[in-house]
Structures are given as C-alpha cells and as structure tokens.
N, C-alpha and C positions, 0 to 999 in steps of 0.2 A: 370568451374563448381567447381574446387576445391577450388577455390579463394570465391567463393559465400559460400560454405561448413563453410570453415574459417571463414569467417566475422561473419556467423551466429551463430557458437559457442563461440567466444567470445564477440560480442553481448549479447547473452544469460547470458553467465557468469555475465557480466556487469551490465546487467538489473537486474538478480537475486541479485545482490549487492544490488544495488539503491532499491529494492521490499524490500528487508529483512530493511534495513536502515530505508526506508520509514516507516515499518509497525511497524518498534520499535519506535518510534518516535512518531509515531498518538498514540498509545497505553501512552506511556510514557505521553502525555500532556493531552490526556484523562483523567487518572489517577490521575493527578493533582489538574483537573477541578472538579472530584469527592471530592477529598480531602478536596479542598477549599469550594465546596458547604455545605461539612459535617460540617467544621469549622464554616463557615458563618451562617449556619441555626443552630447552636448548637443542635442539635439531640442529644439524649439518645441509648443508645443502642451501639452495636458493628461496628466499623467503618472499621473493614475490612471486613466484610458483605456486607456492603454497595455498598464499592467500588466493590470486588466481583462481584456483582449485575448487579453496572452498566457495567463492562466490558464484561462482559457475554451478556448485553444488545446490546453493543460495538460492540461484535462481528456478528452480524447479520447483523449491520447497511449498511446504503448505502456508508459510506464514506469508510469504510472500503474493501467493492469490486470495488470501486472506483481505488482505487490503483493499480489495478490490471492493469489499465491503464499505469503503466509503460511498461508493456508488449505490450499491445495491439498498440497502438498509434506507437511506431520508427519503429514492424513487417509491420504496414499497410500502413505508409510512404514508404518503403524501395522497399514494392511488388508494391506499386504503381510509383515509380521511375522506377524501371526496368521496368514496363508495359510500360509506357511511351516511356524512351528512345529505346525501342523493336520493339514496335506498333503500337504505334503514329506516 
C-alpha cells in the first residue's frame, strides 16, 4: 500500500507539471491568435483590450477544462488496471 502511496504522489507531482506546462502554452498561442487577428483585421482602438477580452473569453472555454484531462485520463487508467489485475 505504501508502494501505491508513492506512485500516487509522484504521479500527482508529475501531472501537475505537464497541467501547469500545458495550460501556459494554450494560453500563450491563444494570445497569439488574438494578436494576429488584431493585426490582420486592423482594428482601431486599444489592442490590449482586446486581447484582454478574448482570454477572459479563454478562460471559460471548453478547451481550456479540457486539460484538466491530464488529471483525469492516467487517475482512471491506473484504478482501472488495478481493478483488473485485482478482480478480473
């Protein structure tokens, strides 16, 4: 049991890595994509409003708790292996 203790904490740690990584990343090319639409469409006005705007928009989004599937996905692998090789 302590063995399964372990794995799950550094598991955790791990994922927290890859979640944080991941979530600067979507943000970061998001950001971009704003940028370049502001560019592209030459708008008046203040462009970091904009962007602002859309990330605030961002953060609601579906893709964004999407990620969260770093968590969820290796947790429900792991219990479903052990379920298996258990009680199968």
């Amino acid at each position: 049991m302590l063995g399964l203790a372990r794995l799950v904490i550094i598991l955790l740690v791990a994922l927290t890595i890859v979640y944080i990584s991941l979530s600067l990343y979507s943000r970061s090319v998001r950001r971009r994509k704003l940028e370049a639409e502001w560019a592209e469409e030459g708008r008046t006005g203040d462009r970091d409003a904009f962007v602002r705007e859309g990330l605030e928009d961002y953060d609601g989004s579906l893709r964004r708790k999407l990620i969260l599937g770093v968590y969820v996905v290796p947790l429900a692998l792991i219990a479903l292996i052990i379920y298996l090789v258990n009680f199968a």
